[in-house]
C-alpha positions in Angstrom: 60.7 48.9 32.5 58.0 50.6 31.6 55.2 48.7 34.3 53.1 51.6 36.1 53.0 49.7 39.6 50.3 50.1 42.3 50.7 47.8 44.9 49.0 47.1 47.7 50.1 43.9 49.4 53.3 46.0 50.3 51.1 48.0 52.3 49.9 46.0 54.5 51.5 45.2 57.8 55.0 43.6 58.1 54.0 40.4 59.5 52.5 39.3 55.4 55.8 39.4 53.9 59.5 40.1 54.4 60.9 42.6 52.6 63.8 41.2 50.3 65.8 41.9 46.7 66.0 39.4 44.3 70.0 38.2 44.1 71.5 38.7 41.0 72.6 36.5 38.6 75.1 35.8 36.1 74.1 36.5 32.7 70.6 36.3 32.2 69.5 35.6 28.8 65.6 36.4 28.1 64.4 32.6 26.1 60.5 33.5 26.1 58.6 36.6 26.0 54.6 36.3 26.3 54.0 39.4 23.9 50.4 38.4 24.3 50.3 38.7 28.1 52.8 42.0 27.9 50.4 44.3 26.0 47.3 43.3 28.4 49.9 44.2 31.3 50.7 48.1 29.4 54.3 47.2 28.2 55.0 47.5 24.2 57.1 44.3 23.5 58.4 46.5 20.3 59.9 48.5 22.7 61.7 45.7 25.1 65.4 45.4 24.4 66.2 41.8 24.9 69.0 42.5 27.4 67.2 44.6 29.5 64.4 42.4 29.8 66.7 39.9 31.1 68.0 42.2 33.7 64.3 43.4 34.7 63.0 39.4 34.2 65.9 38.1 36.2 65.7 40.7 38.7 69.1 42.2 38.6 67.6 45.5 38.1 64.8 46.5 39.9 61.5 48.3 37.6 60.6 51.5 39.1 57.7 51.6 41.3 58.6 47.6 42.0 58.7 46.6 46.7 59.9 43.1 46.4 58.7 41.2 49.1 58.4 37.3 50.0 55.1 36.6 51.1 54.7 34.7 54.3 52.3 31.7 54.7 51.8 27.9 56.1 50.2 25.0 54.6 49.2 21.3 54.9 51.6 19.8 52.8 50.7 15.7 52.2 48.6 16.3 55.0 50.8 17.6 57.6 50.6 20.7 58.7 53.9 23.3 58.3 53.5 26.6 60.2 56.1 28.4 58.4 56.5 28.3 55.0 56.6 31.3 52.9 58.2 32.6 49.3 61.2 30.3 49.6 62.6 30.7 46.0 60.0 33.7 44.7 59.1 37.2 44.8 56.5 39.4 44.7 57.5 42.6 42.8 54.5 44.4 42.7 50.9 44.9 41.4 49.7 45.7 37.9 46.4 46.9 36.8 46.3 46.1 33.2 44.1 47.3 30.0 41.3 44.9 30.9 41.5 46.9 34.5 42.1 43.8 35.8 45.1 43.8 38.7 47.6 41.3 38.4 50.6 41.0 40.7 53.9 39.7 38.7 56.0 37.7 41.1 59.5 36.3 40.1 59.9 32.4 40.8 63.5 31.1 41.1 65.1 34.9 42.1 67.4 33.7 45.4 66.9 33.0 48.9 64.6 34.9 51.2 63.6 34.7 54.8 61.6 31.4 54.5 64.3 29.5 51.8 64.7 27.0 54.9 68.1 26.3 53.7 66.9 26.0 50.6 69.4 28.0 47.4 66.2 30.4 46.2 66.6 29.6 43.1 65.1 27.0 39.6 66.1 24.8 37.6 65.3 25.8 33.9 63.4 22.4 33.6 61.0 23.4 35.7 60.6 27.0 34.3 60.0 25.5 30.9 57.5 23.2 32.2 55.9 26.1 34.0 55.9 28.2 31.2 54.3 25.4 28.8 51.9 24.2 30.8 50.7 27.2 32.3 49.9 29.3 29.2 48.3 25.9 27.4 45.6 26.0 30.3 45.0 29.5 29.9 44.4 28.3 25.8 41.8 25.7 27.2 40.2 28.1 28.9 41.1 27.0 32.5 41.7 29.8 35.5 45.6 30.0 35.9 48.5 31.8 36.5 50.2 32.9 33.7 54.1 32.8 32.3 55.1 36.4 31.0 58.8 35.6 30.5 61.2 32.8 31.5 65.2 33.8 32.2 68.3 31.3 31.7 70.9 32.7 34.6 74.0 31.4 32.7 74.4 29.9 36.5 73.8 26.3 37.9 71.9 24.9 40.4 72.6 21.4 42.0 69.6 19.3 42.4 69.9 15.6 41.7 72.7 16.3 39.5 74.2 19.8 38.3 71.8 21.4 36.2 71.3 24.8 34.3 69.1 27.9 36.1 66.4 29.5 35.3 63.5 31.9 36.4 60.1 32.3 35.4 57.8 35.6 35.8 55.0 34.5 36.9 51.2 36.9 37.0 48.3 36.0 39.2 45.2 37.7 40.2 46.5 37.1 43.5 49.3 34.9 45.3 47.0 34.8 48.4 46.7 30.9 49.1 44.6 28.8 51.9 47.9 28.6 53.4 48.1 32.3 54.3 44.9 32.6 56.3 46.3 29.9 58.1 49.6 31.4 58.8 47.6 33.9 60.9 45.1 31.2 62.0 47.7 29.4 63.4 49.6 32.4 65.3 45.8 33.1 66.8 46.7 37.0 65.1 43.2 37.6 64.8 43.5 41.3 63.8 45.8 40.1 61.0 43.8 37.3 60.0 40.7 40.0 59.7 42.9 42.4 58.0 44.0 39.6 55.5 39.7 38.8 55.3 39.2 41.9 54.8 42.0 42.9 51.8 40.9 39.4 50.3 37.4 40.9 49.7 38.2 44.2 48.6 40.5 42.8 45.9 38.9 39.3 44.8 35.5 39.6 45.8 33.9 42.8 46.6 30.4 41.6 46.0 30.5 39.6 48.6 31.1 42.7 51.3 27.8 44.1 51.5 26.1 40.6 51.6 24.6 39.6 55.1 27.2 37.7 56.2 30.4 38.4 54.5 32.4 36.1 55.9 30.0 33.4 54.5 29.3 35.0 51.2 33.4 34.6 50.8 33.4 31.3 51.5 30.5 30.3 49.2 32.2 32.1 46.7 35.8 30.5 47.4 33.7 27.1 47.6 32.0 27.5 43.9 35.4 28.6 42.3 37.0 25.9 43.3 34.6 23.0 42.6 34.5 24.4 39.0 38.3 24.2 38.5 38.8 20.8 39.6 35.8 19.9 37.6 38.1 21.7 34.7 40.8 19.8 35.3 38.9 16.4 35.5 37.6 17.5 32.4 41.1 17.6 30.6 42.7 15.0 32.1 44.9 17.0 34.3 46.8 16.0 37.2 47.9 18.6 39.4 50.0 16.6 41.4 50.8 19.0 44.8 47.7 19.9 45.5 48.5 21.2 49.2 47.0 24.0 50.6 49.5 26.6 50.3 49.1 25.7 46.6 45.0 26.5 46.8 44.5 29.8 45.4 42.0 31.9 46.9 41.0 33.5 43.5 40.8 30.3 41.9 43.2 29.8 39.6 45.5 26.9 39.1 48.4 28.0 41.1 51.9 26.2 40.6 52.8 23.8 38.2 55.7 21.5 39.8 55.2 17.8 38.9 51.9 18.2 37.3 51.1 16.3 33.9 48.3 15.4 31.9 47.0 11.7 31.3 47.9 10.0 28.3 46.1 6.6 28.4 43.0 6.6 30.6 43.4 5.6 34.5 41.5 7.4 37.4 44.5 6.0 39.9 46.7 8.0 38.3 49.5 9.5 39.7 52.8 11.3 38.3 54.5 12.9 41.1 57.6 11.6 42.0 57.3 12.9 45.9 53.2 11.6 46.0 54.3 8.2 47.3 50.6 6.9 48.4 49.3 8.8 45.6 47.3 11.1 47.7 47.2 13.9 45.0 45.9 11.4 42.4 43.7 12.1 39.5 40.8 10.4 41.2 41.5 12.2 44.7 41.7 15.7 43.3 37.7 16.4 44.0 37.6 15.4 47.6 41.6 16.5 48.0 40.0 20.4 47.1 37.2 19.4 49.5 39.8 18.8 52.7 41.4 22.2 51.7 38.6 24.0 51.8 37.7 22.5 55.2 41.3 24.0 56.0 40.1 27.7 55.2 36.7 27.0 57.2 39.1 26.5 59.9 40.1 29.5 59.4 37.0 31.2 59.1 35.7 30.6 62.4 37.1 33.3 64.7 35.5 36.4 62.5 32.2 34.4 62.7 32.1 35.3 66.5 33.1 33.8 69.8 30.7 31.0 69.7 32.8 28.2 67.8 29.7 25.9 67.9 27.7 28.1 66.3 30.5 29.3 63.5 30.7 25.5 62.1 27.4 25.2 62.1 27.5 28.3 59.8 30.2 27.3 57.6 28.9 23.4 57.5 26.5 23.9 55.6 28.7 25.7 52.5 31.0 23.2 52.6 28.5 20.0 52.3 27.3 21.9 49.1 31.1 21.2 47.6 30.1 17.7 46.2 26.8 18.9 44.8 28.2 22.2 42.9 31.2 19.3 41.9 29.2 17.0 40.6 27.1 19.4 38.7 30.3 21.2 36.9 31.8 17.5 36.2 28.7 16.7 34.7 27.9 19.7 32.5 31.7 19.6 31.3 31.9 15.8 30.8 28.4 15.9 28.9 29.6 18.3 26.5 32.6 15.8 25.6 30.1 13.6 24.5 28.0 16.4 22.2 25.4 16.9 25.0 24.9 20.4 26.0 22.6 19.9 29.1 23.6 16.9 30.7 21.3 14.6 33.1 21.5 11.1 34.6 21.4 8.9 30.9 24.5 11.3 29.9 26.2 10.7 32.6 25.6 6.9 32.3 27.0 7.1 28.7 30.1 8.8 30.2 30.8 6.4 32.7 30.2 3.5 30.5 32.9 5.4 27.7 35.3 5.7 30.8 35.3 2.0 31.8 35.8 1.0 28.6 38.8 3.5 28.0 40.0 2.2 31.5 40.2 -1.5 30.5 41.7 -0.8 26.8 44.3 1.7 28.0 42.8 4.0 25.6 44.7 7.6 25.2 42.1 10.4 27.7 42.6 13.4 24.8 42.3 11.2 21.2 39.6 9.2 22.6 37.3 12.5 23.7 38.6 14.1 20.2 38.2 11.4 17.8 34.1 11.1 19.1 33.4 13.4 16.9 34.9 11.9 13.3 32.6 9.0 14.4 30.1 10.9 14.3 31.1 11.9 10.7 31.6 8.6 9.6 34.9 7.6 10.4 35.7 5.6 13.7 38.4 4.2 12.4 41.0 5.9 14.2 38.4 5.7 17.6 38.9 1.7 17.2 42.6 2.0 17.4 41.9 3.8 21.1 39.3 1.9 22.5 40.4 -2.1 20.5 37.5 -3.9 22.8 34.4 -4.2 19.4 31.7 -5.4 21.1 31.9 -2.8 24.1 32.7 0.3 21.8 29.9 -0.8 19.1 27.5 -0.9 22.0 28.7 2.2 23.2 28.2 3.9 19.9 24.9 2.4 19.5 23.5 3.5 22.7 25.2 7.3 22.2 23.5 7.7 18.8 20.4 6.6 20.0 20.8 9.1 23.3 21.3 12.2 20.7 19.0 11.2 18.2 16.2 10.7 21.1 17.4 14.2 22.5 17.2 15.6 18.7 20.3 16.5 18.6 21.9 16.8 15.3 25.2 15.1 14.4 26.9 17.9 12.9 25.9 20.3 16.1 26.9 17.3 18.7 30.4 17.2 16.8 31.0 21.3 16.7 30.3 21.2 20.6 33.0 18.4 21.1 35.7 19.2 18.9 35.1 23.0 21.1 35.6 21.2 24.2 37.7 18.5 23.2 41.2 19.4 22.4 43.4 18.4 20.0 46.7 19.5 21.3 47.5 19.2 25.0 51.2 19.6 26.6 52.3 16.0 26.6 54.5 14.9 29.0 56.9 13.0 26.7 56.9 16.2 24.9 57.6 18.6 27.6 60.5 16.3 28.5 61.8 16.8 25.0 61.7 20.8 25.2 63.3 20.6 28.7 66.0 18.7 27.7 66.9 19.8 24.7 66.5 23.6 26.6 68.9 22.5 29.2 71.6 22.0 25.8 70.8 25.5 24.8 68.0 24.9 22.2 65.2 26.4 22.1 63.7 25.3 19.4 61.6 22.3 20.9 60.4 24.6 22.8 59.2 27.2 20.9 57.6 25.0 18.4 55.5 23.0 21.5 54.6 26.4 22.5 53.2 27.4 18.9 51.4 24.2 18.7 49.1 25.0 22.2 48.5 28.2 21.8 45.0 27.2 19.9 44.4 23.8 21.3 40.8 23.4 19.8 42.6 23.4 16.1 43.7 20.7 14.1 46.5 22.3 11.9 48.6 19.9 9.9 51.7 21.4 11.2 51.2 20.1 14.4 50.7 17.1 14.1 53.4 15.5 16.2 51.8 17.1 19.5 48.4 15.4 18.9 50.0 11.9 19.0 49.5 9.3 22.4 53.4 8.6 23.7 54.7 5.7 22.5 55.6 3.0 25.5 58.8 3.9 25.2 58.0 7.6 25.4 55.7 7.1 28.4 57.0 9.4 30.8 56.3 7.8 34.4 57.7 10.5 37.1 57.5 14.3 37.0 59.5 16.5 39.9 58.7 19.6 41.6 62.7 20.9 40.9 63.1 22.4 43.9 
């Protein structure tokens, strides 16, 4: 495979990883290529045989230049902390830097056991490579940081789970796989040099601006702080529901990193919850702000020792930072939700309107994505569709009233509030119900589901007649109610 690797996790000392090869599998079949994501990464999809890609994508052959490792790291999981965790079922093969000059590391999810499997077979179902795959690339379509799918792999070998299912394996790219869980593996060892090694790489490769500030250390943080109150306000935003949102799940770069039983609303409620292992609903759609909060507090933990020997004085450092999480929050949410409703600049009477819309979508049941899209043909004229969401009159013709009125007293146009929504609004998102359809008719051997789901979200913000079927609520039937991490 033509990848021209230069990787530098691999070089740092042996205590980050273990050093491991993927184990082969049967006969791997390449089902998606991200032709897209290939070219940014310096490989010609023209020039990919299909079989050989499935050998490279599986790994059963190794790429030249490739040092699979499994990285090591710990992580609060539900709360509770695990001290050893690590790449169970994944591996890092190496470090790209692509035509944007951008490096990417592409890691193999589902390639066997590894040091930290915990018992555990290494490997994926294909249900949740398919999931990964969709969901992933849709959010880098919305415009949300992510991780990205470059290929997905059926073994042609099962993997027993709740029942006997088919296996799969996903190549997954990231800026980085470095989590809040892997400054914590060294916090928790107390191997300070590694932990300021591990500081100091995480700099040089995610944020170098922040070494020559006064205080790097602190200039990190802030930076780790903003990123990640502006995702979770993204996701708020769309309705998404990450679902595992421990902290060996936290990317440091902040991107969305893993997509196990993650879904998206359908029908408004801020309680929420999809997971099938989030019993008290900790990971909630309403939780997810001050859930990203708590794991930030986790990396502050961290922090602490490279801010001196004075522990006192290092929190109240790093105190500060993190009390400005709900501010720099709340300001995201309220920029990204203001826009939903056509208002560029939002302040306190747009946020008002938006709370208002969200009780009212709360108590009708009203679908999160139409409701937000369908705002705009209102505003041309036609709320018929709107009343089928949101079936309480007087509430929504109050609403409507009082939403006019805000524009026109802002002087905002009709025509420019509805080309702002229907660019932040989408259309299409990657339903549950219809993941669920593309997973199992992929688990039969067919394809096709999910290919044409995948067409349909790859521009989200259009309304092509093709794709119709994607932009429809679930019916109650169709509701799907649990989502699983597969491993």
């Amino acid at each position: 495979m033509p990848f021209t690797f230069d990787n530098t996790y691999a070089g740092l000392p042996t205590e980050f990883y273990a050093r491991v090869e993927p184990t082969p599998v049967a006969e791997p079949q390449l089902i998606a290529l991200n032709r897209e994501l290939a070219e940014l990464l310096g490989l010609d999809p023209a020039q990919l045989d299909p079989a050989d890609a499935a050998k490279w994508f599986s790994g059963n052959a190794l790429p030249s230049g490739s040092e699979p490792i499994a990285m090591a790291y710990s992580g609060h999981q539900f709360g509770g902390f695990s001290p050893m965790l690590g790449d169970g079922r994944a591996i890092l093969l190496g470090e790209v830097v692509g035509r944007d000059g951008i490096r990417r590391d592409i890691h193999l999810k589902g390639s066997g056991p590894t040091p930290f499997s915990r018992r555990g077979d290494g490997r994926s179902a294909l249900g949740p490579v398919i999931r990964e795959y969709l969901v992933s690339e849709a959010m880098h379509a919305l415009g949300v940081p992510t991780t990205r799918a470059l290929a997905a792999v059926w073994t042609g070998e099962a993997v027993y789970r709740e029942a006997r299912e088919p296996g799969g394996i996903l190549v997954r790219i990231a800026r980085s796989h470095i989590r809040v869980g892997t400054f914590q593996f060294f916090r928790a060892r107390n191997d300070l040099d590694n932990l300021q090694r591990l500081f100091d790489y995480a700099v040089r490769r995610l944020y170098p601006e922040t070494a020559d500030a006064e205080n790097p250390v602190l200039a990190f943080y802030a930076e780790v702080i903003a990123r990640q109150a502006e995702l979770v306000a993204t996701w708020m935003s769309l309705g998404f529901i990450h679902g595992v949102m421990n902290t060996d799940n936290t990317s440091i770069s902040g991107e969305t990193l893993d997509y196990g039983p993650c879904a998206f609303l359908d029908y408004y409620d801020p309680a929420k919850k999809f997971s099938s292992i989030d019993h008290g609903g900790r990971y909630a759609y309403n939780n997810q702000p001050g859930i990203a909060q708590w794991n930030l507090a986790r990396l502050a933990d961290t922090l602490l020792p490279l801010l001196g020997d004075d522990e006192q004085r290092a929190v109240g450092e790093v105190k500060p930072l993190l009390d400005r999480y709900p501010d720099l929050f709340q300001s995201a949410l309220l920029e990204k939700f203001s826009a939903k409703i056509g208002i560029a600049s939002g302040d306190d009477a747009s946020w008002s309107l938006i709370e208002s819309l969200l009780g009212t979508m709360h108590r009708n049941r009203a679908d999160f994505t139409r409701s937000f899209r369908l705002l705009a043909d209102a505003l041309d004229g036609d709320d018929s569709m709107l009343r089928n969401e949101i079936t309480e009159t007087p509430a929504l013709d109050a609403w409507l009233r009082d939403w006019r009125a805000d524009l026109a007293r802002r002087g905002i146009a009709n025509e420019a509030a509805a080309a702002l929504m229907r660019s932040v609004n989408p259309a299409t998102i990657p339903r549950n119900h219809r993941i669920e359809e593309a997973i199992v008719a992929g688990n039969q051997g067919d394809f096709g589901p999910f290919e044409r789901l995948h067409q349909a979200l790859r521009d989200p913000y259009l309304e092509r007649p093709e794709d119709g079927i994607y932009r429809l609520a679930p019916r109650p039937e169709e509701e799907v109610q649990a989502t699983f991490c597969g491993t």
